[in-house]
DOVO-436521 format. One record per residue: y, z, x of N, C-alpha, C in turn. Coordinates in nm, 4 decimals, padded with zeros to 6 digits. Last residue first. Layout:
<atoms>
      n_Y      n_Z      n_X     ca_Y     ca_Z     ca_X      c_Y      c_Z      c_X
        Y        Z        X        Y        Z        X        Y        Z        X
...
</atoms>
This chain:
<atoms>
      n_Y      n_Z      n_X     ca_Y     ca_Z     ca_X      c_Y      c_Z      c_X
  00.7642  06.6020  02.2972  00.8623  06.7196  02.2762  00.8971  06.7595  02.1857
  00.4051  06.6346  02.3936  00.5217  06.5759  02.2723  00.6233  06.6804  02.3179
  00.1022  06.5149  02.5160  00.2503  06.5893  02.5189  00.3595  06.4777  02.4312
 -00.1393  06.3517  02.5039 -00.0437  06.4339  02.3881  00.0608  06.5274  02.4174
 -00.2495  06.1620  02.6622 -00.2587  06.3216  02.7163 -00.1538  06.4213  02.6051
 -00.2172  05.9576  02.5207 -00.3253  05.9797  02.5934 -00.3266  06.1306  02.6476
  00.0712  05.9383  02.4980 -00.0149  05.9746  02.3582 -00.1197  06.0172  02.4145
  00.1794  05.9448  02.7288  00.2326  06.0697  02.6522  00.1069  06.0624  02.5024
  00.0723  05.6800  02.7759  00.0404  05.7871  02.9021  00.0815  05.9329  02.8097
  00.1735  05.5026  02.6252  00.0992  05.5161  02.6474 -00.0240  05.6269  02.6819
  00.4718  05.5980  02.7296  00.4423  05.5878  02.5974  00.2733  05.5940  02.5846
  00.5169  05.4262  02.9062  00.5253  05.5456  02.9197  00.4601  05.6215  02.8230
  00.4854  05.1538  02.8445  00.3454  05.2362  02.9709  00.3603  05.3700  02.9735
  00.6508  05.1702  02.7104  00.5580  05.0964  02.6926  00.4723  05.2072  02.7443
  00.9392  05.1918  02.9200  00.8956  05.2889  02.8174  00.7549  05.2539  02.7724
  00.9239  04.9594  03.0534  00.8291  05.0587  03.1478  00.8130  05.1649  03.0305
  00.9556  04.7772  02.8496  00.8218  04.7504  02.9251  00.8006  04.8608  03.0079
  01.2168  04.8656  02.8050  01.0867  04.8466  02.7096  00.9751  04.8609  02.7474
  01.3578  04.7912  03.0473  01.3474  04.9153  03.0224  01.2402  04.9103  02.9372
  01.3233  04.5247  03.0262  01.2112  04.5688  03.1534  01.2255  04.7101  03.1109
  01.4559  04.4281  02.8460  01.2918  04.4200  02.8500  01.2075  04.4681  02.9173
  01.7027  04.4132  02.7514  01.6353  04.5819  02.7537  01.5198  04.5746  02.8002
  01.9001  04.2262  02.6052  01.7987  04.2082  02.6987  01.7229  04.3335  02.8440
  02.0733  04.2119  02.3894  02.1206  04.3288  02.5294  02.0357  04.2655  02.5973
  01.8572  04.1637  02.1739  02.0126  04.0578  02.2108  02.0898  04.0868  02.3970
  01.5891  04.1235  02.1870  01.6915  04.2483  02.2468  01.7955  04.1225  02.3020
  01.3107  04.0542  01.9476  01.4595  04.0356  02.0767  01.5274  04.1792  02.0568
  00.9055  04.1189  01.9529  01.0952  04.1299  01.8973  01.2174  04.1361  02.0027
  00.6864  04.0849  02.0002  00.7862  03.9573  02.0131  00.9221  03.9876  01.9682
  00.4149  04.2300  02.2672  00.5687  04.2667  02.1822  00.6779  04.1203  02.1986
  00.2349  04.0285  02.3204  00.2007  04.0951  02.2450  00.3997  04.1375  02.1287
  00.2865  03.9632  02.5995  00.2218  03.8759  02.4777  00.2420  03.8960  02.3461
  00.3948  04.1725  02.7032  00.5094  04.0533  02.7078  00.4320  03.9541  02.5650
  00.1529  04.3375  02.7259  00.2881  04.3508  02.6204  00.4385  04.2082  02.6170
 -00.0045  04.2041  02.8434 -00.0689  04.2713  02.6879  00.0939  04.2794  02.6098
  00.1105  04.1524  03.0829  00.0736  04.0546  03.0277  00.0454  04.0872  02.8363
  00.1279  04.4774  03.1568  00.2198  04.4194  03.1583  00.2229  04.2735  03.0547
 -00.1393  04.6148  02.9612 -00.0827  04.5467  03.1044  00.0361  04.4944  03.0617
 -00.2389  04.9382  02.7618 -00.1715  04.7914  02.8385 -00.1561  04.7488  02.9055
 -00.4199  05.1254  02.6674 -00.3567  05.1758  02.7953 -00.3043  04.9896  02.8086
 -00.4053  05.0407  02.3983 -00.4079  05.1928  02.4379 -00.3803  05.1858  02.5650
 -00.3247  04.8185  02.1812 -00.3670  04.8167  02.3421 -00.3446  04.9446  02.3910
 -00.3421  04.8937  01.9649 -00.4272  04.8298  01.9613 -00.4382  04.8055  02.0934
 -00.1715  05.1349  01.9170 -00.3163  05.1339  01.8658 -00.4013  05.0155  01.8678
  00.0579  05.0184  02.0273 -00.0410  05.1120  02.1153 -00.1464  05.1469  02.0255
  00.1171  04.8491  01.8354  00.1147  04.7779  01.9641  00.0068  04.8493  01.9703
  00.2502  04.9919  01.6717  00.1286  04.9846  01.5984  00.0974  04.8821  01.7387
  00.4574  05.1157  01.8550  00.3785  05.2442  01.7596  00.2431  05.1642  01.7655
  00.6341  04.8759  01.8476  00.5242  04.9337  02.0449  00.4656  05.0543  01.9437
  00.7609  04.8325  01.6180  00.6608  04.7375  01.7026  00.5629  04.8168  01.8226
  00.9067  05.1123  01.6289  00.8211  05.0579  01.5273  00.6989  04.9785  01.5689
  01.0809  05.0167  01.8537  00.9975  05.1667  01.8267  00.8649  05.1300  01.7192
  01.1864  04.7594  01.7400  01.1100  04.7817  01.8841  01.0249  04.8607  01.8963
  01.3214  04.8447  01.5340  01.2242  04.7844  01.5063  01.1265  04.7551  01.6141
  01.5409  05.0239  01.6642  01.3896  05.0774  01.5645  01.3015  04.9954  01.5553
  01.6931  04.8268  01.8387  01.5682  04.9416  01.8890  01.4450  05.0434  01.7543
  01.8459  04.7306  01.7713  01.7482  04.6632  01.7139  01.6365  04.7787  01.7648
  02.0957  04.8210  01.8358  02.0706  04.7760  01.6911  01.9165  04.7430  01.6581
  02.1538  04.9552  02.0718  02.0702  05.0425  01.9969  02.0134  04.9786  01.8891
  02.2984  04.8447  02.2884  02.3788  04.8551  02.2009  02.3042  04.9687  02.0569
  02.0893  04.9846  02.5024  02.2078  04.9921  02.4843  02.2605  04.9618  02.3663
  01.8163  05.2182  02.4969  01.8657  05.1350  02.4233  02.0283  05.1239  02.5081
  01.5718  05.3621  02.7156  01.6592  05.2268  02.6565  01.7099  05.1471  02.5875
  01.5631  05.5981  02.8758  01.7431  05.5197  02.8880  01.7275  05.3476  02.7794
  01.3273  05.6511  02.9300  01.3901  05.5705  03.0208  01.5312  05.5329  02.9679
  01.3406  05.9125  02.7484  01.3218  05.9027  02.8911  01.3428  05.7812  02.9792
  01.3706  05.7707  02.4805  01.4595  05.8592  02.5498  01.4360  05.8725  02.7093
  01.1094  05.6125  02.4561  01.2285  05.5415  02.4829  01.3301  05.6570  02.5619
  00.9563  05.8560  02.5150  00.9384  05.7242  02.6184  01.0762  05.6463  02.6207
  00.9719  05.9471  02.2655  00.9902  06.0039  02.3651  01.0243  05.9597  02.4661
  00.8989  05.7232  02.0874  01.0375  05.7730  02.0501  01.1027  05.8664  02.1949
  00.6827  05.7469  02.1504  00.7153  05.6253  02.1477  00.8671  05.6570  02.1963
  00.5433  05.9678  02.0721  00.5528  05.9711  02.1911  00.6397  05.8281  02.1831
  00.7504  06.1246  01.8144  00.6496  06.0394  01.8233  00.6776  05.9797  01.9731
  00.9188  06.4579  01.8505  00.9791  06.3350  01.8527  00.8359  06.2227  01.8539
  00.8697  06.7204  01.5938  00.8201  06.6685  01.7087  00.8210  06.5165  01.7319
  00.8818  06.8007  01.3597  00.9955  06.7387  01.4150  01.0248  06.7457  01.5454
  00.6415  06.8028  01.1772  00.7029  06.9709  01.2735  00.8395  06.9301  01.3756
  00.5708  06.5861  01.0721  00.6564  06.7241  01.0261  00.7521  06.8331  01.1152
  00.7155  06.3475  01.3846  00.5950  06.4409  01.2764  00.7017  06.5058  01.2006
  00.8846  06.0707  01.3661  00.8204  06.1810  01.3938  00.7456  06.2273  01.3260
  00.8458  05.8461  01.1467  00.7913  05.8083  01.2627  00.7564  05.9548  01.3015
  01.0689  05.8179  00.8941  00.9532  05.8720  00.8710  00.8570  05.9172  01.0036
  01.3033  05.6425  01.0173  01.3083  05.7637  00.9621  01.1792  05.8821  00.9126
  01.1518  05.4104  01.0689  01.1360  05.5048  01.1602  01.1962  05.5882  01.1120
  00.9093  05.3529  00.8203  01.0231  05.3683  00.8267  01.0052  05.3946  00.9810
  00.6178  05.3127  00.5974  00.6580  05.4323  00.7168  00.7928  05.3025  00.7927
  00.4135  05.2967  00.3192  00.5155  05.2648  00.3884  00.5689  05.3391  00.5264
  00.1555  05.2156  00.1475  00.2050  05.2928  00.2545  00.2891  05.2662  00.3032
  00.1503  05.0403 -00.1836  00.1451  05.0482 -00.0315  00.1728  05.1772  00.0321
  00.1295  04.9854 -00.4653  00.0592  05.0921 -00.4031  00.0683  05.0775 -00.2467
  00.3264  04.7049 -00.3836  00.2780  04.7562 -00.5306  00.1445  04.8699 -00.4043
  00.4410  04.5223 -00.2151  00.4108  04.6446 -00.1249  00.3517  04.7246 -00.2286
  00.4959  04.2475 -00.2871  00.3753  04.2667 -00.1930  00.3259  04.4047 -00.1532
  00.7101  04.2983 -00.4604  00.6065  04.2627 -00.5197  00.4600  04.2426 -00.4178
  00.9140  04.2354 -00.2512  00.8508  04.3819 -00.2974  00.7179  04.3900 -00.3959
  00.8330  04.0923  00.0337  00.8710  04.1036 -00.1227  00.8574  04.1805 -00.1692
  00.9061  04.0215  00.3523  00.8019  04.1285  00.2358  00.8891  04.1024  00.1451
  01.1239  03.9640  00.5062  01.0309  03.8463  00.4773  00.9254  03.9326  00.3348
  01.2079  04.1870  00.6169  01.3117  04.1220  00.5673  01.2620  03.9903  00.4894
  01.0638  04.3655  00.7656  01.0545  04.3833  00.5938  01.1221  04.3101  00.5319
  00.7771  04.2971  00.9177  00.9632  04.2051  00.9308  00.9661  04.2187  00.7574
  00.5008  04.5078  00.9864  00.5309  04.3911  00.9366  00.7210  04.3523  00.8976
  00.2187  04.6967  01.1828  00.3897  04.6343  01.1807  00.4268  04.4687  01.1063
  00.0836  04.8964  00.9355  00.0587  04.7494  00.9962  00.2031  04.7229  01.0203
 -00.0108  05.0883  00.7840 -00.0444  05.1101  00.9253 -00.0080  05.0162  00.9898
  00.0840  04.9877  00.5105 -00.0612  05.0286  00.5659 -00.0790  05.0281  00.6771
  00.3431  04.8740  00.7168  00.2648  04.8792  00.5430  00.1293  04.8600  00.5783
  00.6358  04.9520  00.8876  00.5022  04.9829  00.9015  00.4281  04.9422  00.7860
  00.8879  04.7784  00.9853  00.8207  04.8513  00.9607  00.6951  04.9118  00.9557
  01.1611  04.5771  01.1167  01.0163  04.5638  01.1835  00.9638  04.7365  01.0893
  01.3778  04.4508  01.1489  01.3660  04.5240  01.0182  01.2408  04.5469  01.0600
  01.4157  04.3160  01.3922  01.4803  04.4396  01.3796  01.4412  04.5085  01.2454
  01.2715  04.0770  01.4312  01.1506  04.2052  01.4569  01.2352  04.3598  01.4435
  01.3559  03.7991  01.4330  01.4023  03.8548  01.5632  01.3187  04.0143  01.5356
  01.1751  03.6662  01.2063  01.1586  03.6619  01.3870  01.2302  03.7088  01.4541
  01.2528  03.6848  00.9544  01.0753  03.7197  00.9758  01.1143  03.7021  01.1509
  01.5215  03.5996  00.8363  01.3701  03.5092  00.8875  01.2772  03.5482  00.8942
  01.6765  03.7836  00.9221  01.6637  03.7396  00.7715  01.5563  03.6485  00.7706
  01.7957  03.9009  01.1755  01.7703  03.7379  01.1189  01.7593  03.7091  01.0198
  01.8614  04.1630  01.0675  01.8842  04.1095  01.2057  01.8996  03.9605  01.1512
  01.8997  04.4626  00.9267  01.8819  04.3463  00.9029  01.9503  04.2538  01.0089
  01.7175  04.7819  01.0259  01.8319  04.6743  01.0507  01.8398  04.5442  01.0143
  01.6530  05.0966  00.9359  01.5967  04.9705  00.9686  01.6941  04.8398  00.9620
  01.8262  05.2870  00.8892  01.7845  05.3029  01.0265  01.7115  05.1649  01.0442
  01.9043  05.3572  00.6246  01.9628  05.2157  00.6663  01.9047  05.2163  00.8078
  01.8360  05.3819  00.2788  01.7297  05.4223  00.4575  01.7623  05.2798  00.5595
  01.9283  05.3738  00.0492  01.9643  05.3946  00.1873  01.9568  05.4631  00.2974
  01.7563  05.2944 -00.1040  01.7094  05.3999 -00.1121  01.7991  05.4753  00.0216
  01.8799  05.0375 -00.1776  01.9061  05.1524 -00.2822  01.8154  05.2428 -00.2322
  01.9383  04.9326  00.0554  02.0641  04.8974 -00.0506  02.0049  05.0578 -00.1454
  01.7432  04.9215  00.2564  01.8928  04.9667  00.2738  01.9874  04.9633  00.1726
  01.4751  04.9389  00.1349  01.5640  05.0146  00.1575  01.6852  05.0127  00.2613
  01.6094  04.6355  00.0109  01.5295  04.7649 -00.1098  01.5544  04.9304 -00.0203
  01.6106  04.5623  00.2206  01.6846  04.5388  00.1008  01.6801  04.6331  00.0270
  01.3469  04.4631  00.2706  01.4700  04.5302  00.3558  01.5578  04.6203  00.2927
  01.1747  04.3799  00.1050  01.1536  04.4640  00.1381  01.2546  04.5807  00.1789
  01.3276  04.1174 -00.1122  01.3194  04.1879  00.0290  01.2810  04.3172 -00.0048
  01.2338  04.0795 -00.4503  01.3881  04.1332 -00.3574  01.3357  04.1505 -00.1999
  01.1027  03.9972 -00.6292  01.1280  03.9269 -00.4992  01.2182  03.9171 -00.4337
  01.1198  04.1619 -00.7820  00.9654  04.1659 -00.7505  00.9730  04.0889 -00.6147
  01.3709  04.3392 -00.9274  01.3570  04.1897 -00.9044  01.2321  04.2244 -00.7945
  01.2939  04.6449 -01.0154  01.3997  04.5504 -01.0364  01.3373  04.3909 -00.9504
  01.2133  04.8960 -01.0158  01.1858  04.8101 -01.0888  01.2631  04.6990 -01.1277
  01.0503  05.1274 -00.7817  01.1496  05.0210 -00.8101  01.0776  04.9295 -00.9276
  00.9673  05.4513 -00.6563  00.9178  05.3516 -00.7413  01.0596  05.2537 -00.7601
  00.7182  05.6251 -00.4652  00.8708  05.6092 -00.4671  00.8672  05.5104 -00.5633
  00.5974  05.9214 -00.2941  00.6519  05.8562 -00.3979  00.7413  05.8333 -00.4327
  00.6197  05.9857  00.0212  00.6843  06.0150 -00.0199  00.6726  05.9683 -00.1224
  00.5426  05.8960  00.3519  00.4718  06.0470  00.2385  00.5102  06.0795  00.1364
  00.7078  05.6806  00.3701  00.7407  05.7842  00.4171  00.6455  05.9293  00.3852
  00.7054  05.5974  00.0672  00.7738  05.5179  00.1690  00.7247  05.6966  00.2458
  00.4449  05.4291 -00.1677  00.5153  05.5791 -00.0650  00.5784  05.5262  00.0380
  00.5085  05.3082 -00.4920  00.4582  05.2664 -00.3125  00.5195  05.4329 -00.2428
  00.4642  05.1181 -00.7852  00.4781  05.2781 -00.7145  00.4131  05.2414 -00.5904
  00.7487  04.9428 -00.9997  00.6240  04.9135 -00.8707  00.6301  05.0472 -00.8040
  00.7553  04.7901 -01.3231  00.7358  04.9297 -01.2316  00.6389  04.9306 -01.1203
  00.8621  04.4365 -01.3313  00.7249  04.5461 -01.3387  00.7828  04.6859 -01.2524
  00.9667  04.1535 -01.4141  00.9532  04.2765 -01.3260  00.8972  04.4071 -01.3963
  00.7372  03.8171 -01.3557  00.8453  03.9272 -01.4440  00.8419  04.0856 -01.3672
  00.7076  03.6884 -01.0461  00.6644  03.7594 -01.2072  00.7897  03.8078 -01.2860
  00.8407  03.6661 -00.8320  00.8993  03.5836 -00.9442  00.7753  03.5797 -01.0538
  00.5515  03.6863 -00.6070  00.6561  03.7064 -00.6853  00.7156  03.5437 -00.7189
  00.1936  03.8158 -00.6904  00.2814  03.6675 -00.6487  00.4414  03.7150 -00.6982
  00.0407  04.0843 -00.5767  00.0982  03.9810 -00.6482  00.1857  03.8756 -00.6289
 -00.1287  04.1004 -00.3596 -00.2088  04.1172 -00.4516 -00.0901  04.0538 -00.5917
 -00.0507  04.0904 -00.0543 -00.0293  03.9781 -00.1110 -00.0873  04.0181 -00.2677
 -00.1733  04.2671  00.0885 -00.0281  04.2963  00.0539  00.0431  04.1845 -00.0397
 -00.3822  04.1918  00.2625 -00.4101  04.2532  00.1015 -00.3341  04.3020  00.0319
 -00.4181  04.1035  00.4790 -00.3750  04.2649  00.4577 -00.4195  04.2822  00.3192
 -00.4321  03.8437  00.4394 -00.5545  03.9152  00.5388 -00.5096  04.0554  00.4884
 -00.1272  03.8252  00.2823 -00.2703  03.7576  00.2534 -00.3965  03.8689  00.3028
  00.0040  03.8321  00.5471  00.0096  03.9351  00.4176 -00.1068  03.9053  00.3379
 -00.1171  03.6341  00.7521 -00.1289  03.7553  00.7113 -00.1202  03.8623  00.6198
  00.0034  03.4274  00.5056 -00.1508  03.4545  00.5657 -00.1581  03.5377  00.5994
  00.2893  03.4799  00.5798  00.2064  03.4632  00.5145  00.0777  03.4824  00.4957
  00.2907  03.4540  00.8547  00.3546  03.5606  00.8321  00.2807  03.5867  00.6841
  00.2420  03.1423  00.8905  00.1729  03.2580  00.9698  00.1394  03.3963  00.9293
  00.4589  03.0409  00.7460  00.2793  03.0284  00.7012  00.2197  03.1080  00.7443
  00.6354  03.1002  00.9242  00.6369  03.1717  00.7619  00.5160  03.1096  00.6889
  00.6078  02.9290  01.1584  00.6034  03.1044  01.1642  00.5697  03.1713  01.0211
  00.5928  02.6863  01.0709  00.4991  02.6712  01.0695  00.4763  02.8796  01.0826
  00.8588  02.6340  00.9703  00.7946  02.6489  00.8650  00.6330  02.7258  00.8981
  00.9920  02.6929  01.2541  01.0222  02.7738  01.1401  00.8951  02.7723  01.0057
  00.8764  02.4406  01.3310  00.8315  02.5571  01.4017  00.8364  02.6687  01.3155
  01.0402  02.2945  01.1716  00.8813  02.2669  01.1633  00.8324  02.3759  01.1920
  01.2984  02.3617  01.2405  01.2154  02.3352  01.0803  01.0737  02.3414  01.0687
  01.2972  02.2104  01.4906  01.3191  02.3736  01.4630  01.2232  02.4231  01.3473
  01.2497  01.9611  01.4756  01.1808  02.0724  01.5375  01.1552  02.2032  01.4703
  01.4807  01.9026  01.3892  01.3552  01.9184  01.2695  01.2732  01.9439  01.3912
  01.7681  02.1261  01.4243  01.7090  02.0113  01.4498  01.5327  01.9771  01.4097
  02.0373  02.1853  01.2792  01.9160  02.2564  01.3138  01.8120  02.1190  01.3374
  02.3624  02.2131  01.4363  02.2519  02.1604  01.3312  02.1363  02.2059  01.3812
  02.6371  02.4258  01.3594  02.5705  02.3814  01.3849  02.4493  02.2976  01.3327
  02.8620  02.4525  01.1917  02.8417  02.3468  01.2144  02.7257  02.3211  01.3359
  02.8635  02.7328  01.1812  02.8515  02.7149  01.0525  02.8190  02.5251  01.0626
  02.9335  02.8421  01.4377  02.7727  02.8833  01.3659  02.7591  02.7789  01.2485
  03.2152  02.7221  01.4343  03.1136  02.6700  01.5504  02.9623  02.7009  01.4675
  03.2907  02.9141  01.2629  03.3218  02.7983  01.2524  03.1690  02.6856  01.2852
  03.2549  03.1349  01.4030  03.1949  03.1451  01.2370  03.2084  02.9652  01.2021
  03.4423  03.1157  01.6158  03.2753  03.1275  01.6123  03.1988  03.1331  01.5083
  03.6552  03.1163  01.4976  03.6221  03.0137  01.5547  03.4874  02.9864  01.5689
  03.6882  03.3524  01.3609  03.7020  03.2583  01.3016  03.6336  03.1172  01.3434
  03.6932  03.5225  01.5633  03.6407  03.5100  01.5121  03.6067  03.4008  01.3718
  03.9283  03.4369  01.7366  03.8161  03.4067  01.7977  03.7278  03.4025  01.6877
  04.1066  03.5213  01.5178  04.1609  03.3861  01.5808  03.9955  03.3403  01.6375
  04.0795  03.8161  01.5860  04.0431  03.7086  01.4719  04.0385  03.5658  01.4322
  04.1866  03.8182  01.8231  04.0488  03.8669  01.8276  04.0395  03.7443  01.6587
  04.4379  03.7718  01.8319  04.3491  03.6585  01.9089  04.1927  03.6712  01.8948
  04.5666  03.8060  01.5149  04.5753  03.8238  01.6319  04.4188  03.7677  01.6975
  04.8365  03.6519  01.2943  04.6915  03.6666  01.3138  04.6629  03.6891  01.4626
</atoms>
């Protein structure tokens, strides 16, 4: 057995004995009430899952699309397993690190926490969906390329995703608007590249140059 697996073992070890301390729990419980309630305020909440399963029609993308299998499968899930639209990333599985980060009804929501039984007639948008038709890059998408920032890249859709429905609500930002505002990690820690793409981004929708 060689030293790399040797390591890995060890660290699967170490993850697997850690403890979670009732802090944590609390804080945790108190994010997935949050997350909740909003789906709720959206109106994404219209059924409860662990119904029985039902033909569910949603557009991913401009696109009719339909599932009929378990109502309280992940969002995620759904597309990376069977429509494999794998560009969205399963990160935490929690609702908080923001890599499965999508769009439903215009709204950035952690598809890894959505049920599918929440998205019945929804809008969906992907970043596989993000550019235009005319396959003109979305100024977001532009901004990132121009500053350089992804490194490892894993989580950067859901980043792209997050700063899309950001800039319709802070059109020209401050620095403070987006540290507040954008909560998804960058394991790499990319924040300051983010933060100047941000402003860049901004500035390319406001005057609509696209490449």
């Amino acid at each position: 057995m060689g030293k790399a697996d040797l390591a890995r073992r060890k660290f699967r070890r170490e993850r697997g004995n850690r403890k979670v301390h009732s802090s944590q729990l609390k804080n945790r419980s108190a994010h997935f009430s949050e997350r909740f309630d909003s789906l709720v305020h959206l109106g994404l909440y219209s059924q409860l899952p662990g119904a029985p399963c039902h033909m569910l029609s949603f557009t991913i993308n401009q696109e009719v699309t339909t599932f009929d299998g378990d109502e309280t499968t992940p969002l995620l899930w759904v597309l990376r397993d069977h429509l494999d639209m794998t560009g969205t990333k399963y990160g935490c599985g929690i609702g908080l690190c923001g890599a499965c980060t999508v769009h439903i009804n215009g709204v950035a929501q952690r598809s890894c926490v959505v049920p599918m039984a929440a998205v019945a007639n929804a809008a969906i948008t992907t970043i596989e969906g993000l550019a235009a038709a005319d396959d003109k890059l979305h100024p977001v998408q532009q901004a990132w390329l121009e500053h350089d920032v992804p490194q490892c890249g894993f989580c950067q859709p859901g980043q792209i995703m997050a700063t899309v429905d950001f800039l319709k609500r802070f059109p020209n930002p401050s620095d403070d608007d987006i540290d507040n505002n954008i909560t998804n990690i960058c394991r790499c820690g990319t924040y300051a590249r983010i933060r100047k793409a941000i402003h860049r981004a901004a500035e390319l929708s406001a005057t609509g140059d696209r490449k």
